[in-house]
N, C-alpha and C positions, 0 to 999 in steps of 0.2 A: 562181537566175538568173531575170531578170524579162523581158517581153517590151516591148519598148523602143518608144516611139509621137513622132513628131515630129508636126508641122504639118501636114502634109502628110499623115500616114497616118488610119487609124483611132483612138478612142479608146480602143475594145477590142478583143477578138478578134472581133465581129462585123460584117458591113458596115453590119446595123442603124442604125447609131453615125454620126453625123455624122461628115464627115472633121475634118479642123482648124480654123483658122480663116479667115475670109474677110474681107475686107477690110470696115473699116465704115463705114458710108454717112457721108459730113458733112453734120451739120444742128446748126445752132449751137440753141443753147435764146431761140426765139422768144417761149417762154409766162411771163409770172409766176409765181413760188413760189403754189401756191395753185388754181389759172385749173384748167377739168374735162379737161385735156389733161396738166396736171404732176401729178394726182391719181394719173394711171394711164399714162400715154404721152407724160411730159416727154421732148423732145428725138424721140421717135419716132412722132409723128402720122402723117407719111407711109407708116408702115409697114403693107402689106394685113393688115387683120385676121387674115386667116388665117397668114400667117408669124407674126406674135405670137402667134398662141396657140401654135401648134407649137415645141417647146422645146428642138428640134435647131436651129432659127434660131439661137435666142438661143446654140446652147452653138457654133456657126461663128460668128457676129458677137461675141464675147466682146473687148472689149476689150485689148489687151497691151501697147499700146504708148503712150509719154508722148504723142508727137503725137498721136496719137487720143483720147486721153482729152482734152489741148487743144481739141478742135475740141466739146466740150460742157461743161467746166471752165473758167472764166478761170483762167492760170496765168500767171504772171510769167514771164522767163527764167529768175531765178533759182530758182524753184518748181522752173522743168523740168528744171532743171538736175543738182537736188537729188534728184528721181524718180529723174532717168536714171541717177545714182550709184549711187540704192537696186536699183534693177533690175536690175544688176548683176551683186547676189549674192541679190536675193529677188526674183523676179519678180512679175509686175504681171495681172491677169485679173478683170475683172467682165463681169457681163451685163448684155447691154441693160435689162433689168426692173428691175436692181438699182440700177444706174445712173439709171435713172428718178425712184427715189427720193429722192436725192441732191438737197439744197439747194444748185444750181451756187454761189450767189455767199455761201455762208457757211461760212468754212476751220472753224469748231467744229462742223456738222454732224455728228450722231451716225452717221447709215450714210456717210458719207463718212471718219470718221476707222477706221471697220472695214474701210476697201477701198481706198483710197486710200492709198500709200505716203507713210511720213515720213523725215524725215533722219535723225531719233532712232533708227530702227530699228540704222542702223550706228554712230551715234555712241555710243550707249549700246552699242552690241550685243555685246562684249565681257561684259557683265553677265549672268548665266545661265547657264543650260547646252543644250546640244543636245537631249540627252535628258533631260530630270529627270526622268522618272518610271522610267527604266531598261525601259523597253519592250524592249532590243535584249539584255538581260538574262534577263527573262521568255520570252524567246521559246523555244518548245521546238522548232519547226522553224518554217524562214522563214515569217514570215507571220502564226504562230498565236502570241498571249500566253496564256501562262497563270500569272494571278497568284494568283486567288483559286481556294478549293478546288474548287468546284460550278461555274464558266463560264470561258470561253475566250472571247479577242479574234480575228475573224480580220482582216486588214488585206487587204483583196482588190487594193485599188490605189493611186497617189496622188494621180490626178487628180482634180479638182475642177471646177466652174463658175467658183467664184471661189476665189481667195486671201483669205482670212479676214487680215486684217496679225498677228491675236492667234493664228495658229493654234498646236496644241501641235505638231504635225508640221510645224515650216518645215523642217524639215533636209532633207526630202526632196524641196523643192523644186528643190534644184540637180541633182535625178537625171533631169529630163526625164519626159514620163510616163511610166508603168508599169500594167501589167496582173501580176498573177499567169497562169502558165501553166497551162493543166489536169493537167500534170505536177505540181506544187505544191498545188493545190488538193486534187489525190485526196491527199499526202500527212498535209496537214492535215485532210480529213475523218477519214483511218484512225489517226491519234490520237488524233479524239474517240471512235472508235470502242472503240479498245481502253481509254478511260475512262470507265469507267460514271457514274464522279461527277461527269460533267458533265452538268448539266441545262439551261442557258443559254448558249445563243451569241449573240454578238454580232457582225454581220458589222458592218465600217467598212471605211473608207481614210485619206486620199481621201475620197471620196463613192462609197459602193457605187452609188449611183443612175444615174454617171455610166455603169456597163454598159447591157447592153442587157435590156431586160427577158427576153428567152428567156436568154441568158448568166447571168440571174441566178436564174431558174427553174431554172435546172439544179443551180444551188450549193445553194438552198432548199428542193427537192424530195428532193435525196439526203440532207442534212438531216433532210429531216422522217422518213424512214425508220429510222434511227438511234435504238433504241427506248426508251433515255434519255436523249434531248433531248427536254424538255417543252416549253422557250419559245425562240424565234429573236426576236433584237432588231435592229434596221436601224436605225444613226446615219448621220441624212444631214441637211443643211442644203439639200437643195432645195426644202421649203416655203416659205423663206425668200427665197433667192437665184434662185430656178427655178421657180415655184408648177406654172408649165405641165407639167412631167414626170409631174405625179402624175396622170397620166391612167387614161382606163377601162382601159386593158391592164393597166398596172401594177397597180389595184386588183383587178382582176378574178382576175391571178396571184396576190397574195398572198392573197386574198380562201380558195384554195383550202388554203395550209399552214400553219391559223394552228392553235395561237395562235402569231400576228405582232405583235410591237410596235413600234412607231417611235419614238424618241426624235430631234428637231430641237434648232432652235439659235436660238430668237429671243431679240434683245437688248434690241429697242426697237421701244415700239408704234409707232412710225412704218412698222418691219417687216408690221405685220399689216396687212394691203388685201385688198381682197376677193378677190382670186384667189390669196391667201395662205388665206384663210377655206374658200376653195371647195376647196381642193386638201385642207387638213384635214377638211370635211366627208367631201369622198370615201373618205377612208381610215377615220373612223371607221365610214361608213357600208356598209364592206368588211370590216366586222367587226376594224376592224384600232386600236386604244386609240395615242392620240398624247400624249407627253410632252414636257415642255422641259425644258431644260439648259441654264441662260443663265452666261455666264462675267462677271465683274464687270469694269468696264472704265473706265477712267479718263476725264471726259468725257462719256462715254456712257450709262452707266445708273448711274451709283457718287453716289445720292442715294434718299431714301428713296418721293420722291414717283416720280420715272422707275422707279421696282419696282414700286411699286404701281397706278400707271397700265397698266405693261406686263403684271404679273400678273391686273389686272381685264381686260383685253383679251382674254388669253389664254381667260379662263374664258368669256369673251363667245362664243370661236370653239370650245367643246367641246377647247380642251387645258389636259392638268395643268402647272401650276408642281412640276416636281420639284427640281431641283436650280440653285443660285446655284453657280460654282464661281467660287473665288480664280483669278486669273489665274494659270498657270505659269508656275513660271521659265524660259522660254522663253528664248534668244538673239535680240535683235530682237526685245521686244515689252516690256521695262523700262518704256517711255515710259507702257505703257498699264495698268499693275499699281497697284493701291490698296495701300494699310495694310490688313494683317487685318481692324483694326479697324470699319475702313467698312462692310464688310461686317455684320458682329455690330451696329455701330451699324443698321444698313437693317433686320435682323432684331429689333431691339428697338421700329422704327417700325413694323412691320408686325403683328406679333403683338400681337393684342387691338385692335387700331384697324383690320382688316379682316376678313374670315372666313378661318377655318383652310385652308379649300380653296385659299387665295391665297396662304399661304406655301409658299415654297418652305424646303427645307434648305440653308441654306449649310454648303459643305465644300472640305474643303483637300484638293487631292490631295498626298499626300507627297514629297518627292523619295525616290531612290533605292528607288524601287518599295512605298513604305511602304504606298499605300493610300488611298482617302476617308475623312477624319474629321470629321465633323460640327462645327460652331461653333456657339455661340449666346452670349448673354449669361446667366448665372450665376443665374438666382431666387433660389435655395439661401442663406440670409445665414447659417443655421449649425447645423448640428444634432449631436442626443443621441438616445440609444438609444430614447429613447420620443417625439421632439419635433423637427419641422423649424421652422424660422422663414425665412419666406419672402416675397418679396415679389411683387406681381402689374407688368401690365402698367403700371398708374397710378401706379408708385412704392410702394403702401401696404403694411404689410406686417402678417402675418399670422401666427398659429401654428396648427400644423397634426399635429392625435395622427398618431401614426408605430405601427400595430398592430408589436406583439413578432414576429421572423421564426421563432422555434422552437416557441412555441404557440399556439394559439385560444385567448384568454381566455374564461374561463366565468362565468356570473353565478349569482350564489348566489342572488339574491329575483327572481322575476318575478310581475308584479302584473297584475292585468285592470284597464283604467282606463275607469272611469265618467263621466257628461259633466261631474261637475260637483268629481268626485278628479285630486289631483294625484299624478305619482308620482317616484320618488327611483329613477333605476336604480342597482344597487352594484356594483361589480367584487369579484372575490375577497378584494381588501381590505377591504371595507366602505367604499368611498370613493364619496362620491356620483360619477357622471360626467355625469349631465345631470337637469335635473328641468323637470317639463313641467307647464302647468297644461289641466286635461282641459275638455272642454266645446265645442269649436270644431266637435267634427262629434259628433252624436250616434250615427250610425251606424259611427262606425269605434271598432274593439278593437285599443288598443294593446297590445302587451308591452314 
């Protein structure tokens, strides 16, 4: 059983927690794409400094409705009409900041086609599945996945800031929000408990961030007591969508039970602004390592220069490129899913034409709870017991000795090479394997 949150109430069990939402102010978009007001506060000039920073503003002024998003989008009727359809059965939630971002008057807009409902969602939306990764499968008591041997998922809640249109949990959209009760909570701790072999939790939702910082202290601190769990990881997208939440309290709590990881969700450098920078600063600077997970997305990042732009960005703000994921087969979200291929194509632009540090791993997650597997493009053009033939970044290709895996080969003649001898080294064969002409350093003694 979940603890059930309307409009009106709390977003979690704490009063911390901003209530619902609040009505949001009309202010048509007076600034150019561009102009030092759409940079950071398009559409929201008027608003006191200080409610924007504070990031319980933005999670009560959160967008939800067609009309309200009209009154800083131009929207046809038919557009709106088309929303209000999709709304329906997938609702609608951005934040003011998020929203800021947003190119009003360009429908390809890349943070617009991530938050922004489409028709496609329903009309395609037959295609897919609810679950594809069998999460409801895995589950060993409400809440907790457990698919791989060493780590456990827990899913604290399903609220969010925003609605992601690509998310892999739309299904739980139509449940209203949800908190996990502390009933449930202790359950799912005392099964990590009585598993020694888990060394890695993973708290999500939702957006675990949307609790309250002590509600979440409580989860993390019993956690960290639990004397094989070495790492606690936190998946949240409010760098992105929220920068403002990663404030000093937050840092400061995790700051105490680490090692703490973060893994985010940026898609596109457009995403990264400085109070996206500033809020990863903090967390690194809290002892706390930030990773990304970017999902491939039709449109939006699914070209090799938009990876690479967004991966140089990233490194620019101290986060790793970890992971490209293929879109899921998600219901409602066909519209926005590439070809395998695009991917492994973006992975063949990036490797050798940037630094290793920039590539991320592209991976599929499986359906029916199969798994991450890795993609790439194939080097490998063919190999023999003793001999790979392979090609590099530039096309060229190459062969490459493949040492024997059952013994050390041994050489039968080893020779002292003088500046001005050559030497022959022999394999147990007596087969030359390289010959070198001596003289280039007189201080060095080859064998």
């Amino acid at each position: 059983m979940v603890t059930e949150v309307t409009n009106e109430t709390s977003a979690t069990p704490s009063d911390e927690e901003p209530p619902g939402k609040a009505a949001a102010t009309d202010q048509t978009d007076t600034e150019p794409p561009g102009s030092a007001v759409s940079a950071g506060r398009r559409f929201f000039a008027h608003i006191p400094q200080a409610d924007w920073d504070n990031w319980k503003w933005h999670f009560r002024n959160r967008i939800t409705t067609v009309d309200e998003l009209a009154k800083y989008i131009p929207l046809s009727s038919r557009e709106k009409a088309s929303i209000k359809l999709v709304t329906r059965k997938y609702p609608l939630s951005i934040t003011p900041y998020y929203l800021s971002l947003i190119s009003p008057h360009d429908p390809g807009d890349p943070i617009r086609k991530q938050a922004v409902p489409s028709i496609l969602e329903i009309t395609m939306g037959s295609v897919g599945s609810e679950d594809p990764l069998e999460e409801k499968r895995d589950s060993v008591v409400p809440g907790l996945v457990h698919r791989y041997q060493d780590r456990v998922l827990m899913v604290l809640t399903d609220i969010c800031p925003m609605l992601c249109r690509h998310c892999t949990r739309k299904r739980e959209w139509c449940k209203g929000g949800w908190v996990r009760s502390p009933a449930q909570i202790e359950t799912m701790l005392d099964y990590i408990r009585r598993h020694e072999n888990v060394r890695d939790v993973i708290i999500s939702g939702g957006d675990p961030l949307a609790l309250s910082t002590h509600y979440l202290e409580e989860i993390v601190s019993r956690l960290r007591k639990i004397r094989h769990v070495e790492i606690i990881r936190i998946g949240t997208r409010f760098p992105v969508v929220l920068p403002q939440r990663i404030d000093d309290e937050l840092c400061g709590m995790l700051s105490e039970y680490g090692p703490v990881w973060l893994n985010t969700h940026f898609n596109h450098q457009h995403e990264i602004t400085p109070e996206a920078a500033q809020a990863c600063d903090r967390l690194l600077r809290s002892g706390v390592p930030v990773n990304n997970q970017s999902v491939l997305l039709k449109g939006v990042n699914d070209t090799v220069e938009a990876q690479k732009k967004l991966c140089h960005e990233l490194l620019r703000i101290k986060v790793r490129p970890y992971y490209l994921f293929q879109c899921d087969e998600v219901q409602g979200t066909e519209h926005l899913r590439t070809p395998v291929e695009v991917g492994i194509k973006i992975m063949e632009g990036l490797r050798g034409h940037t630094s290793g540090l920039a590539v991320p791993t592209f991976v599929v997650d499986l359906p029916e709870g199969g798994g991450k597997v890795p993609l790439q493009k194939n080097y490998i053009l063919s190999q023999t017991d003793g001999e790979l033939i392979v090609s590099n970044y530039k096309g060229n290709v190459f062969r490459y000795r493949n040492p024997e895996a059952s013994a050390t080969q041994e050489f039968t003649r080893v020779t002292v090479v003088r500046p001005t001898e050559s030497i022959a080294v022999m394999n147990t064969d007596n087969q030359a394997l390289s010959q070198r002409e001596g003289g280039h350093d007189e201080d060095r003694t080859s064998v």
